[in-house]
C-alpha positions in Angstrom: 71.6 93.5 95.1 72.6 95.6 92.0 75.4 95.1 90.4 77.7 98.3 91.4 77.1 97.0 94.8 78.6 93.9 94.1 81.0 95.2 92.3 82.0 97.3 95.1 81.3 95.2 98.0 80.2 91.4 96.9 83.8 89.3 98.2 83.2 91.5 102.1 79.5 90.9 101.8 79.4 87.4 101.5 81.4 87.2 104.8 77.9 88.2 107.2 76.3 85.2 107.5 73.4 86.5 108.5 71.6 86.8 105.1 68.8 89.3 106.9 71.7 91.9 107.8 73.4 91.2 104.6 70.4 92.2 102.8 70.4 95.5 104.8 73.9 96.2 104.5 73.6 95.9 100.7 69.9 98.2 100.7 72.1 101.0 102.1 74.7 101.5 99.9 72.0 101.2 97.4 70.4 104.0 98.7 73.6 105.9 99.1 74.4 105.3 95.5 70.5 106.3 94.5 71.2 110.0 96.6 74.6 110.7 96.1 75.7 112.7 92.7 79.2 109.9 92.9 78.7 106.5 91.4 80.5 103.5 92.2 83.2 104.1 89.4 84.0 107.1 91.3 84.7 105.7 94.5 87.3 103.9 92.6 89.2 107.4 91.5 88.4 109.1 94.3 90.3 109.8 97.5 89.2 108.2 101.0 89.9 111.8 102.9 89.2 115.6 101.8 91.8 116.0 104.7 94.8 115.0 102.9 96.1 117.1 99.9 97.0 115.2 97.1 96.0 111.9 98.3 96.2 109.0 95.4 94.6 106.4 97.7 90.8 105.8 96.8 87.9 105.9 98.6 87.3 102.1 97.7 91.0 101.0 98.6 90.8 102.7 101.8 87.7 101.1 102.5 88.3 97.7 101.6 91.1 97.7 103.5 89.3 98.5 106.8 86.9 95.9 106.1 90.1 93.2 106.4 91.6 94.6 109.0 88.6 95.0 111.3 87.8 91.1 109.6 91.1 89.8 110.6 91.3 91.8 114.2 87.9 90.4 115.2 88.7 86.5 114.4 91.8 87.0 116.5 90.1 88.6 119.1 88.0 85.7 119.1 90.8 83.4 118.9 92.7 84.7 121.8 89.9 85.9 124.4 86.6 84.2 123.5 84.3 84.2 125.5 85.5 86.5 127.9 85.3 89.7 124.7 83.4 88.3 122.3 83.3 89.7 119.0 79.9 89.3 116.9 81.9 89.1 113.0 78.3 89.9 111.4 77.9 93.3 113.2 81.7 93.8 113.5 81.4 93.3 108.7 78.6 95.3 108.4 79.8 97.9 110.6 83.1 97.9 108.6 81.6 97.9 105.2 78.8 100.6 106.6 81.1 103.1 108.6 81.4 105.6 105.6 78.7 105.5 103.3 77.5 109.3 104.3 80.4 109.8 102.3 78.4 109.4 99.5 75.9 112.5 100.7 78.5 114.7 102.1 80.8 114.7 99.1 79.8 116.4 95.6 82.0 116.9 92.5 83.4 120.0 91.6 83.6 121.8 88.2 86.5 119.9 87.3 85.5 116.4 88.3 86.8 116.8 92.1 85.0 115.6 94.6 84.6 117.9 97.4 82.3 118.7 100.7 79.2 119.6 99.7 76.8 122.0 101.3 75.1 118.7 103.1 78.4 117.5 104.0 78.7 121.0 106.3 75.6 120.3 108.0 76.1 116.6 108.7 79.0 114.3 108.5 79.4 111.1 107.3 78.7 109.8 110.8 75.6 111.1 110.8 74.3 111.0 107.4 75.4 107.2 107.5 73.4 106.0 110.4 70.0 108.1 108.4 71.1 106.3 105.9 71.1 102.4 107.5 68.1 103.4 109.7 66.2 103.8 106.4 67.2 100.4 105.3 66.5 98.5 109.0 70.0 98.0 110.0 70.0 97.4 113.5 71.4 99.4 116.2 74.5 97.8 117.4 75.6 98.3 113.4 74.0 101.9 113.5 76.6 102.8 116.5 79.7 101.2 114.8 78.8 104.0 111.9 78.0 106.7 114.2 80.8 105.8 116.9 83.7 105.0 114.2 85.1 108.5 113.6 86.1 111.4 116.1 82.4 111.8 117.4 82.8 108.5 118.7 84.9 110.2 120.7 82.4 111.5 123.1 80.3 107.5 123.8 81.0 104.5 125.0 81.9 102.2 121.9 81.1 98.8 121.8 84.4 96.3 121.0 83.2 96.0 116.9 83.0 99.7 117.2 86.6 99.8 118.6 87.7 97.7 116.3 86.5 99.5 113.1 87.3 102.8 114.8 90.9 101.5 114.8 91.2 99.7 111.8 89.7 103.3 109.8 91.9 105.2 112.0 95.2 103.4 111.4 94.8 103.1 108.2 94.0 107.4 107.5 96.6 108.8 110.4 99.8 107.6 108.5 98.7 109.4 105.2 97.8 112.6 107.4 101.0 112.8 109.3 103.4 110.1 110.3 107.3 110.1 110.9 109.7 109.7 108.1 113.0 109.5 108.2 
């Protein structure tokens, strides 16, 4: 694992027990990092959404804090229901920690520093570009949906309970900044 990956991610990665799937989960946002024009020091300065002017909350912040909450939601989950919706916390992590590393390919820097969509990031959103991405690197399918199933395409499949869970914990944690009540 190189060292902007653990500097990113090594706290949430050491959570997936499975050291196989762990391995995998790191290989892709190696990748990413190798294709994408950002590095991991940007992720720290940029924002989380193009969708939201003027957004001060980074990418990393955002992302970490979907990785607790779908963490925390799953071991209560499994607290409370068991066996009867069981949540698998290895795919339920990597999922988490995986849902938007097409970021990396579908945003680009501008002429001032700014990251922006890029002319990839038309064509294929994050969704997609992230499962290519962890399909390269052997992740298996049940994490491959949670990436492709966690934002509004999701919308149109069946989604597994991690996938739920991550869907939730991204959307709840972007929906606020893009338009809540304040009073």
């Amino acid at each position: 694992m190189t060292e902007d990956v653990k500097k990113l991610w090594g706290e949430e990665l050491a959570w997936i027990k499975n050291n196989d799937l762990r391995e995998k989960t790191a290989k892709t946002w190696e990748l990413a990092l190798e294709k994408s024009v950002l590095t991991a020091d940007d992720l720290n300065k940029i924002p989380f959404t193009l969708l939201v002017p003027n957004l001060k909350v980074s990418f990393m912040a955002h992302k970490r804090s979907v990785v607790h909450i779908a963490k925390d939601s799953g071991e209560q989950m499994n607290k409370f229901f068991g066996n009867d919706l069981p949540v698998n916390m290895d795919v339920l992590i990597s999922g988490a920690i995986l849902a938007d590393v097409g970021k990396l390919l579908e945003y680009v820097k501008d002429e001032n520093g700014k990251a922006v969509q890029g002319a990839y990031g038309k064509y294929l959103r994050h969704p997609y570009s992230g499962v290519s991405l962890a399909e390269q690197c052997g992740v298996p399918a049940e994490v491959c949906h949670i990436i492709a199933a966690h934002a509004k395409e999701g919308d149109l499949v069946k989604r597994s309970t991690e996938a739920y869970i991550v869907h939730h914990a991204d959307f709840m944690t972007f929906l606020p900044f893009k338009s809540r009540l304040e009073l």
